[in-house]
N, CA, C and O atoms as CSV, one atom per row, in Angstrom:
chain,resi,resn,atom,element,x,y,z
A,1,UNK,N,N,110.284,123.048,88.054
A,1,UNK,CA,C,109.938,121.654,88.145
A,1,UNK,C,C,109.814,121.300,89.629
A,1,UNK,O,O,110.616,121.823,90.402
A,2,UNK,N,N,109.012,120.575,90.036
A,2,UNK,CA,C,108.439,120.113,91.439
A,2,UNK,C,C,109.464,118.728,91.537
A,2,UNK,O,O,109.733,117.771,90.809
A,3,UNK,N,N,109.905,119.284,93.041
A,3,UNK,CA,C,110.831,117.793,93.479
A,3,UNK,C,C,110.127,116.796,94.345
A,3,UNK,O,O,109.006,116.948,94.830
A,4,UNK,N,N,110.550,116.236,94.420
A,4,UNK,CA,C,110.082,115.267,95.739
A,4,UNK,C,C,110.701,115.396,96.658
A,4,UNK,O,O,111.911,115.559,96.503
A,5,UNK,N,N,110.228,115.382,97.788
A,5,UNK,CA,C,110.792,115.530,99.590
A,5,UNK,C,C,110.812,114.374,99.415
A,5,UNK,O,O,110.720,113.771,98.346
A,6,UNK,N,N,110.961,113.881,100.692
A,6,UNK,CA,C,111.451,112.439,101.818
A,6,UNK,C,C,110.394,112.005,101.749
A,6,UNK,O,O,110.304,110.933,101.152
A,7,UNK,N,N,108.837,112.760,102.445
A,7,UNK,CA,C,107.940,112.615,103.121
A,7,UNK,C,C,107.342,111.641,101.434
A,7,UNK,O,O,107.276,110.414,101.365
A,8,UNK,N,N,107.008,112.560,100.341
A,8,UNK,CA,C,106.358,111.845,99.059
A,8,UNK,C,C,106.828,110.314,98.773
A,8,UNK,O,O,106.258,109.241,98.579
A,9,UNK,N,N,108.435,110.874,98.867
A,9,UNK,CA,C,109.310,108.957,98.321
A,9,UNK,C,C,108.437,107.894,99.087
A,9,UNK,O,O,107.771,106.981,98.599
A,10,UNK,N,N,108.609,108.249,100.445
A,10,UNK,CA,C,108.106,107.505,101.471
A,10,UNK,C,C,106.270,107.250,101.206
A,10,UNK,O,O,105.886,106.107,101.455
A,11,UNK,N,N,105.615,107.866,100.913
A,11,UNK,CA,C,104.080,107.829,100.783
A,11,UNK,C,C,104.131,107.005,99.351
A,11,UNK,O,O,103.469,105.967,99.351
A,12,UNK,N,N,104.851,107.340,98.097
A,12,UNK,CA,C,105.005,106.357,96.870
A,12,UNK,C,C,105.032,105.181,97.215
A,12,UNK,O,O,104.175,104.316,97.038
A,13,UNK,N,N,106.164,105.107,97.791
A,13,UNK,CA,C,106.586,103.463,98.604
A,13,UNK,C,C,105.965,102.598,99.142
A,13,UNK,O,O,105.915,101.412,98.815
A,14,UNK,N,N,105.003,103.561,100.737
A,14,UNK,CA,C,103.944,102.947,101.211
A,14,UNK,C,C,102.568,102.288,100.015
A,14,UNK,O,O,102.202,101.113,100.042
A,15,UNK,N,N,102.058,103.219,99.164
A,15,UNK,CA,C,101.130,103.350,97.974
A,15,UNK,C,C,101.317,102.001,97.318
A,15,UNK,O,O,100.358,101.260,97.099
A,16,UNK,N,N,102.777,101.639,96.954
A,16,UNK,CA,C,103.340,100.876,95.868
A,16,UNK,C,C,102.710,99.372,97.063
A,16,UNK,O,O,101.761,98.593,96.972
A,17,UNK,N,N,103.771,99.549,98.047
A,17,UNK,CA,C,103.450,97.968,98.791
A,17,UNK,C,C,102.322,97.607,98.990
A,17,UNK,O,O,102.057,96.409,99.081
A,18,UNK,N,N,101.235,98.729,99.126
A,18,UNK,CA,C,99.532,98.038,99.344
A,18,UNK,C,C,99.123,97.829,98.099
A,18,UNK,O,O,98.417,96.853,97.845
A,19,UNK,N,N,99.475,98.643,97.218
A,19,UNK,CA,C,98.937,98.211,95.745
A,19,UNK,C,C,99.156,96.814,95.112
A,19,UNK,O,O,98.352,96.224,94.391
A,20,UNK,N,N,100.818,96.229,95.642
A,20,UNK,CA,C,101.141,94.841,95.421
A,20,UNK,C,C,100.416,93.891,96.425
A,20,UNK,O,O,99.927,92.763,96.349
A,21,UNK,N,N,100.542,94.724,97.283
A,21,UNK,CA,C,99.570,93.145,97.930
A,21,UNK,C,C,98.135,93.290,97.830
A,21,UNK,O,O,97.576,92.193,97.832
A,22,UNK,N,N,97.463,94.140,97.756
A,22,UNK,CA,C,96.316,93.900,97.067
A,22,UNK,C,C,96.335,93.060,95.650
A,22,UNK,O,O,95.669,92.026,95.612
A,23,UNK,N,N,96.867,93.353,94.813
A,23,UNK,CA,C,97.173,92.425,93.871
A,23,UNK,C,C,97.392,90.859,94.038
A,23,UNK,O,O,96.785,89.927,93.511
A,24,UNK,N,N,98.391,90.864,94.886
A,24,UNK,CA,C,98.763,89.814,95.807
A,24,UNK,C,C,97.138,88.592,96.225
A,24,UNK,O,O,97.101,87.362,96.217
A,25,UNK,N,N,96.281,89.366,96.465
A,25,UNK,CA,C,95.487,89.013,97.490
A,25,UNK,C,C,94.522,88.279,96.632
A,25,UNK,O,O,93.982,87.173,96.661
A,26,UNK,N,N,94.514,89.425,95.780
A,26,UNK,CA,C,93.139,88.898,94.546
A,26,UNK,C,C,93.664,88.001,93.749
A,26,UNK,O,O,92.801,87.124,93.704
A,27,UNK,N,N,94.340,87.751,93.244
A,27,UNK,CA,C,95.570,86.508,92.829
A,27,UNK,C,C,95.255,85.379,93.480
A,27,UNK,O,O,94.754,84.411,92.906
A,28,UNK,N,N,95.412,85.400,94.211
A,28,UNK,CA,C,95.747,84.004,95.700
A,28,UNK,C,C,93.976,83.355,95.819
A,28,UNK,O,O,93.528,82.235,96.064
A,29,UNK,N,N,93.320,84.709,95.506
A,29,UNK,CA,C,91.748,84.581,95.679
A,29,UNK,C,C,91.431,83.609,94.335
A,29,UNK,O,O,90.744,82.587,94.327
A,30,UNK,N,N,92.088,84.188,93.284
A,30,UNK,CA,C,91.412,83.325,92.185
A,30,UNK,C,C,92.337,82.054,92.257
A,30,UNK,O,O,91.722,81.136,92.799
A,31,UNK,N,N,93.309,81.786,91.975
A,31,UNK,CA,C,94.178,80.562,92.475
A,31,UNK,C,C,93.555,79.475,92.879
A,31,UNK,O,O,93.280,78.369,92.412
A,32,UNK,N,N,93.340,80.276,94.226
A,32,UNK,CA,C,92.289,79.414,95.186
A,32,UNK,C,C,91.157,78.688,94.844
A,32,UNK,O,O,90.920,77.484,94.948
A,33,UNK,N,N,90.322,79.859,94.306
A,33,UNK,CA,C,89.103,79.038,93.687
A,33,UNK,C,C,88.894,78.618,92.161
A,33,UNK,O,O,87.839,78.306,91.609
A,34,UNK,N,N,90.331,78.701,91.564
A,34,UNK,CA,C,90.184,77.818,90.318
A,34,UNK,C,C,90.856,76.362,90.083
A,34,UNK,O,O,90.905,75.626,89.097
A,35,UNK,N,N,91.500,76.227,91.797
A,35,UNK,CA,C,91.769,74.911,91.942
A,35,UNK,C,C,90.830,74.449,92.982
A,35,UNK,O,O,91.400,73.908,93.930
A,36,UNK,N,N,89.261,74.532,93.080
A,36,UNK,CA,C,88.384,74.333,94.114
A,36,UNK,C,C,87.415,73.267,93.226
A,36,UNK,O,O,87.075,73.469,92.060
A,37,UNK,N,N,87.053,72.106,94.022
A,37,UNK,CA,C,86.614,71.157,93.515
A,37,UNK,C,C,84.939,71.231,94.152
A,37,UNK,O,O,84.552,71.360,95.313
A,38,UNK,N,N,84.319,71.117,93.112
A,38,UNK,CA,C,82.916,70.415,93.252
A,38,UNK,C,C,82.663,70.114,94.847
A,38,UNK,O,O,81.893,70.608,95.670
A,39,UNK,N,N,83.570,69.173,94.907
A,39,UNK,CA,C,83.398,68.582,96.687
A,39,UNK,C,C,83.826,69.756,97.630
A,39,UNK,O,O,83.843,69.509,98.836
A,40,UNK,N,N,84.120,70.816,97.269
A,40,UNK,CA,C,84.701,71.674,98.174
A,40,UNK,C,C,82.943,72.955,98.082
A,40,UNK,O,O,82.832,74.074,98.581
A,41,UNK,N,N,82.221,72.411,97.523
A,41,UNK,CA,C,80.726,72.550,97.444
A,41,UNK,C,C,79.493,72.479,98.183
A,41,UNK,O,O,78.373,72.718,97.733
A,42,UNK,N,N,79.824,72.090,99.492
A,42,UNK,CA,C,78.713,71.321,100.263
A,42,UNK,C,C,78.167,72.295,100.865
A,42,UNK,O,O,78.795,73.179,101.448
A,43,UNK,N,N,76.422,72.186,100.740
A,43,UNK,CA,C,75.533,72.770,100.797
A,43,UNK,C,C,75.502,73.164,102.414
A,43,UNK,O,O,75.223,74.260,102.902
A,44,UNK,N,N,75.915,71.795,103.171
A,44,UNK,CA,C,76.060,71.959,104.741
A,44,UNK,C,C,76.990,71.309,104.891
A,44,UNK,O,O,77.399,70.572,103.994
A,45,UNK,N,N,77.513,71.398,105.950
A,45,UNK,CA,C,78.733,70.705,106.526
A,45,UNK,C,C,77.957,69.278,106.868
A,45,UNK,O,O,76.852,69.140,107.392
A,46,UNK,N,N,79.090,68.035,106.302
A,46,UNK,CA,C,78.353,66.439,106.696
A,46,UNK,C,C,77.305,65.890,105.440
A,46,UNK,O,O,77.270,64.740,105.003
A,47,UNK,N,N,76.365,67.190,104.938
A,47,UNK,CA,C,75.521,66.740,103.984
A,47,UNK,C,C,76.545,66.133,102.546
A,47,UNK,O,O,77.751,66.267,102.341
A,48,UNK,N,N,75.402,65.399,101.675
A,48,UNK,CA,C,76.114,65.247,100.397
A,48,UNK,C,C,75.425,65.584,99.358
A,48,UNK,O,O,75.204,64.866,98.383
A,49,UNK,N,N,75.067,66.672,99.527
A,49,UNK,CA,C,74.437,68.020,98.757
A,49,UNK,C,C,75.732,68.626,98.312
A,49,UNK,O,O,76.671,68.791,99.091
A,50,UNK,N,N,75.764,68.934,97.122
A,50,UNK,CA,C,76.985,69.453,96.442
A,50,UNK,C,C,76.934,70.682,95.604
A,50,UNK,O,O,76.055,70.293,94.835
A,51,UNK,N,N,77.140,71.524,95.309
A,51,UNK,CA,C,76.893,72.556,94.274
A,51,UNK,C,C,78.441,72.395,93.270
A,51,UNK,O,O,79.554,71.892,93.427
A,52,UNK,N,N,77.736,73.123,92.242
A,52,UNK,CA,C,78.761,73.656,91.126
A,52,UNK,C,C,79.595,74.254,91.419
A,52,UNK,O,O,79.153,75.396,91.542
A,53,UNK,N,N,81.219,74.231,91.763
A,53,UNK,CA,C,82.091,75.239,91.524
A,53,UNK,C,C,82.586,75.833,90.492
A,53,UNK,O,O,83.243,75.232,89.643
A,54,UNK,N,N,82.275,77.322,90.441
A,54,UNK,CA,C,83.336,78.149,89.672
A,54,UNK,C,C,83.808,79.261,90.170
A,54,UNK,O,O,83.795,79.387,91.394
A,55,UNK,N,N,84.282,80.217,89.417
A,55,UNK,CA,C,85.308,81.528,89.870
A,55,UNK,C,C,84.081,82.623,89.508
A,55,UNK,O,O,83.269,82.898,88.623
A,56,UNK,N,N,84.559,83.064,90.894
A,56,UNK,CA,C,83.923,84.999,90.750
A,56,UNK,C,C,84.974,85.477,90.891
A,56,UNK,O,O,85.887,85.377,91.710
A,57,UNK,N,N,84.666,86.348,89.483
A,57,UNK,CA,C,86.203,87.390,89.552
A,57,UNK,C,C,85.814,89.282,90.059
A,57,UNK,O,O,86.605,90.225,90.061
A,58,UNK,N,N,84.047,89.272,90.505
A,58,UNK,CA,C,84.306,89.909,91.017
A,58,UNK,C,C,82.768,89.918,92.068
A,58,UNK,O,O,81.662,90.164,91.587
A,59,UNK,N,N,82.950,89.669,93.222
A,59,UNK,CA,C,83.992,89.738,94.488
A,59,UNK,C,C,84.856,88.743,93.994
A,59,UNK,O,O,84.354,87.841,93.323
A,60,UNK,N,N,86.105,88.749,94.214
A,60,UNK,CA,C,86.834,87.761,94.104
A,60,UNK,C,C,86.658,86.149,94.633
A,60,UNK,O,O,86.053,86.061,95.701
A,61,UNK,N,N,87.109,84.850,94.020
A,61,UNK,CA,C,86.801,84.282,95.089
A,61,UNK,C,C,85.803,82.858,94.189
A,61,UNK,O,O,85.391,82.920,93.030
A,62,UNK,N,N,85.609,81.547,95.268
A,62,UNK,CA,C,85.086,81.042,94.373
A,62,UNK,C,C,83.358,80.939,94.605
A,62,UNK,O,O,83.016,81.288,95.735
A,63,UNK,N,N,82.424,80.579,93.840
A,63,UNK,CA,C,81.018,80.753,93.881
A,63,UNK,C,C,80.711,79.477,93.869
A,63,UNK,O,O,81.500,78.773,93.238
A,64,UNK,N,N,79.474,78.750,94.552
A,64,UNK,CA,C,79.065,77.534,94.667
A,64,UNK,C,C,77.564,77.880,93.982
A,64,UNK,O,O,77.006,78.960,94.175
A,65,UNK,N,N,76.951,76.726,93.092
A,65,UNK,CA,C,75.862,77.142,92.149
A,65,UNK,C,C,75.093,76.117,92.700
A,65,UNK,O,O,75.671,75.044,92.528
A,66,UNK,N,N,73.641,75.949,93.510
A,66,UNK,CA,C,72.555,74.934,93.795
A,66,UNK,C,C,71.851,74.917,93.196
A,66,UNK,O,O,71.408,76.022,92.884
A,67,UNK,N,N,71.214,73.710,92.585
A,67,UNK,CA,C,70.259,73.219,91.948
A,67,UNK,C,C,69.781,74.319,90.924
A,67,UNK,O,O,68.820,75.087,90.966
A,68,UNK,N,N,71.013,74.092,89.768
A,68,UNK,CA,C,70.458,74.990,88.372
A,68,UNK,C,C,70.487,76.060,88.761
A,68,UNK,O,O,69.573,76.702,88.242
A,69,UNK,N,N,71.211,76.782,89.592
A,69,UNK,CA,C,71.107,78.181,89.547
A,69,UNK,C,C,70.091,78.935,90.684
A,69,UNK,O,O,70.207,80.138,90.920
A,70,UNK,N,N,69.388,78.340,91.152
A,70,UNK,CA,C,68.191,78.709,92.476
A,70,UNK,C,C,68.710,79.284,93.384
A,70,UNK,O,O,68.318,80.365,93.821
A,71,UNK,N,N,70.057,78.388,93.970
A,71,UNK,CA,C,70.632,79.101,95.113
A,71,UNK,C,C,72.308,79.677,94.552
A,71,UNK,O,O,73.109,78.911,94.016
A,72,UNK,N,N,72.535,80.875,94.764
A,72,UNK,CA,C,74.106,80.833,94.472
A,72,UNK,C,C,74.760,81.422,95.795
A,72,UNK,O,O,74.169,82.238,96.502
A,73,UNK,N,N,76.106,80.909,96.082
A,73,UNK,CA,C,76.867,81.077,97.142
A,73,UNK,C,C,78.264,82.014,96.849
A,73,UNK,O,O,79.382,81.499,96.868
A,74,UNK,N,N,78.040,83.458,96.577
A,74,UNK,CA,C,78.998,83.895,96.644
A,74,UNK,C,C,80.019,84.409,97.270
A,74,UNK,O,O,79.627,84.597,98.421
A,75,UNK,N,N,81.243,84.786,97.163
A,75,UNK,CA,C,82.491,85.072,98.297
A,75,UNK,C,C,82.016,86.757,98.472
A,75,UNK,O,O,81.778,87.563,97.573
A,76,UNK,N,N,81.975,86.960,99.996
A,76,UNK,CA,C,81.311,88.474,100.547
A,76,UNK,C,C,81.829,89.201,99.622
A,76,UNK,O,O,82.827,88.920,98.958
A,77,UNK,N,N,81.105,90.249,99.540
A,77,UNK,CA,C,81.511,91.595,99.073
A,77,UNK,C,C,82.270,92.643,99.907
A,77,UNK,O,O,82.355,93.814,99.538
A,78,UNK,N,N,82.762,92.226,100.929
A,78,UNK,CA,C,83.350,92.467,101.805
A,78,UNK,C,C,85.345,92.758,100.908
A,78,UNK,O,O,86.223,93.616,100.999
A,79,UNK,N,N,85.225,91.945,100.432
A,79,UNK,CA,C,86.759,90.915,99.450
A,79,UNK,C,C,86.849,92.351,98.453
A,79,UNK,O,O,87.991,92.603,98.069
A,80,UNK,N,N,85.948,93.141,98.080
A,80,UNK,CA,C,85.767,94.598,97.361
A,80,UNK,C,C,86.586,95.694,98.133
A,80,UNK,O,O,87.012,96.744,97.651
A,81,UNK,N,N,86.749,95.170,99.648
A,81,UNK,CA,C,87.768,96.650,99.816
A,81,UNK,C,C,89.191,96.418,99.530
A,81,UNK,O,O,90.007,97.311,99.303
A,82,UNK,N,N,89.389,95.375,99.552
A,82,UNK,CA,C,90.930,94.796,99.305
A,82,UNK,C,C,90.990,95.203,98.134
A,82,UNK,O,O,92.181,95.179,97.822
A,83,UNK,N,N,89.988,95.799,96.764
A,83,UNK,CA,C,90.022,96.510,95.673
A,83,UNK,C,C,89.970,97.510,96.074
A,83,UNK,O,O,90.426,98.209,95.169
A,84,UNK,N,N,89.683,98.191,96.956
A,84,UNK,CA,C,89.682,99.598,96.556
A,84,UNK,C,C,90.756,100.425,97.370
A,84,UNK,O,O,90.893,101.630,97.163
């Protein structure tokens, strides 16, 4: 039967804490944008152009929807390495 050294416990451990806060992260991401209001929508900063808010669950994050769907504003795909 195969034991574990020091060096593995320690690499589990490290493994475990990024795995929770990645979790952590994408959590906080949807949170965020499922308490995000309409007004938190604006097409430009100052304008009163507004889009639709809802949740992208993947990139994480919330999405702003313009005029029926024409324009959509999603959270980077960047928010995908914090998945992987």
């Amino acid at each position: 039967m195969l034991g574990m050294d020091d060096f593995d416990r320690a690499l589990v451990r490290v493994m475990l804490v990024l795995s929770l806060a990645s979790i952590a992260f994408v959590t906080l991401w949807l949170v965020l944008a499922s308490h995000a209001t309409d007004a938190s929508c604006d097409l430009f900063a100052g304008t009163d152009v507004r889009g639709q808010s809802s949740v992208s669950v993947f990139p994480p994050g919330q999405r702003c929807t313009y005029g029926g769907g024409m324009f959509v504003h999603s959270p980077s795909y960047l928010r995908l390495v914090v998945l992987a």
